[in-house]
N, C-alpha and C positions, 0 to 999 in steps of 0.2 A: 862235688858238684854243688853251686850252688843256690840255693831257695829263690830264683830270679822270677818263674814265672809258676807262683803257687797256684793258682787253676789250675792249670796241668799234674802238680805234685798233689793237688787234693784227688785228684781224675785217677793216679797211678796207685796213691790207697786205697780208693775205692775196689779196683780193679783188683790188687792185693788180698784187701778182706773178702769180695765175693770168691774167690781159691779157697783161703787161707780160714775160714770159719765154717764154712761147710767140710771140708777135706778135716777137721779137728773135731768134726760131729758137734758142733756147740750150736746153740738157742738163742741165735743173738741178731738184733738190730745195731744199726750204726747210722749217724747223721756226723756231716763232716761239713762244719763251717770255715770260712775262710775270711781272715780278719777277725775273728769274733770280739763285741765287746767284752771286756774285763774291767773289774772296777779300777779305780784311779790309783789308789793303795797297793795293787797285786802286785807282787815280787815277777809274776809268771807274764809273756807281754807273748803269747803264740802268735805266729800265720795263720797254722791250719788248729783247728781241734777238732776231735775226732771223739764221738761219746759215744760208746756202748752201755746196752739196755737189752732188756730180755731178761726169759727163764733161767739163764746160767751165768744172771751176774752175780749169783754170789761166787760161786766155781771163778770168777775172772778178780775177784776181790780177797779170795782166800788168802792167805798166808801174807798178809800184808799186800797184797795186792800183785803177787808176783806176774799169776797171767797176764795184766794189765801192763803192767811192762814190760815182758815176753813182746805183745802185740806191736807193742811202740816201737821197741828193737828195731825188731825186723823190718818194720814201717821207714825206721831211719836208716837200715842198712839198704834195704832195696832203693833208697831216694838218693843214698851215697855222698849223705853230707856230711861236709867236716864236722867236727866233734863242739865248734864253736856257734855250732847252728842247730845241734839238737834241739834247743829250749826252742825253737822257731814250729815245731810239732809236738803236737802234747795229746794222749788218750787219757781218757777219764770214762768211772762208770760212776751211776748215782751218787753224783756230785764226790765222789771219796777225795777227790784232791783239796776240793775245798776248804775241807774237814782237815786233813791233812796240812796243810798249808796252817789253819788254826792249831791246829795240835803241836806242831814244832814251833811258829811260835811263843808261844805260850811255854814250851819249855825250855824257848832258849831263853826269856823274863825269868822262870824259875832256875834256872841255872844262873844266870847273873848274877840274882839275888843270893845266892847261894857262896857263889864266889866274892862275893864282898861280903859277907858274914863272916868267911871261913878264911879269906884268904890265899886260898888254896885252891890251883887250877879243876876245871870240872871237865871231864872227858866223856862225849856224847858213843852211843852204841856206835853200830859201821853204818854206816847208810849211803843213798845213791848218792851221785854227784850230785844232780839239781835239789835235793836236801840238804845236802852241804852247804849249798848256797842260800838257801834260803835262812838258813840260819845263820848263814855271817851277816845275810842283809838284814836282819829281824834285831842282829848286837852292834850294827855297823853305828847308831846315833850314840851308842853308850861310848862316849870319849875314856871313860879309867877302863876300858875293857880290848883285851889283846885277843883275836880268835884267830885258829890255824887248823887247817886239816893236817892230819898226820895217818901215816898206816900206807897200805900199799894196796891199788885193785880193790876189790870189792869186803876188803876190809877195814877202808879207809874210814876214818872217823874227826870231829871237830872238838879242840881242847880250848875252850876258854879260859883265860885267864886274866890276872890285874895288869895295867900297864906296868906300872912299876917292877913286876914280877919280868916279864917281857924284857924290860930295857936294862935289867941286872944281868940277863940269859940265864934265869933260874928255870925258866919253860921248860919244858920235855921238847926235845925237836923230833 
């Protein structure tokens, strides 16, 4: 289905979390914008956002923020969009994406730097998909630099590497 008429998909979140957070026993507030501004620079460009706050945002922020994306999931399965539409909905709590969004950039500069020191391709942990992406866009202006996801499912991970490296097929595929 898809994102044609986001009022109504911000209307069916709503409806969603008022179930879906009490029925979970959780302490949470939620405000759900539609269009929100983002700065100019953000890799991230949502319809809706949706931020959670409350007594149990640290519980939603644990483990790298798994509940946080639990929430989104299901947010995106019940709306039933393609998988090319996901980035078009986005849950955040006290600002952790932000921060996030900083923090993988920043290590995909240190990892560049790293692979032109050394030479030698730099392979990032597994992470989501939309982190995946943000760090190809964060190495996409560095022209000597080749990125790729590799791995399978929620293993999947990004190898950077030199072009020259790349265009020999010395990579790891």
């Amino acid at each position: 289905m898809p994102l044609d008429d986001k009022v109504a998909a911000a209307k069916h979140i709503d409806a969603l979390l008022k179930r879906l957070i009490p029925a979970g026993g959780f302490q949470l507030k939620w405000r759900i914008t539609v269009d929100p501004a983002v700065p100019e620079n953000s890799p991230e460009r949502p319809a809706i956002l949706v931020e959670l706050g409350g007594p149990d945002s640290p519980a939603v922020l644990a483990q790298n923020a798994e509940l946080l994306r639990s929430f989104e999931t299901v947010a995106l399965k019940s709306l039933r969009l393609e998988s090319e539409e996901h980035d078009l909905v986005i849950f955040d709590c006290r600002n952790y994406r932000s921060g996030r969004l900083e923090e993988l950039t920043q290590a995909a500069g240190h990892a560049a730097e790293r692979v032109r020191r050394t030479g030698q391709p730099y392979s990032f942990s597994p992470m989501s998909a939309r982190e995946r992406r943000i760090v190809h866009l964060a190495l996409k202006a560095h022209g000597d630099l080749f990125t790729q996801s590799e791995g399978e499912g929620m293993r999947r991970y990004v190898v950077v590497s030199l072009k020259e490296e790349e265009s020999r097929g010395n990579s790891a595929r």
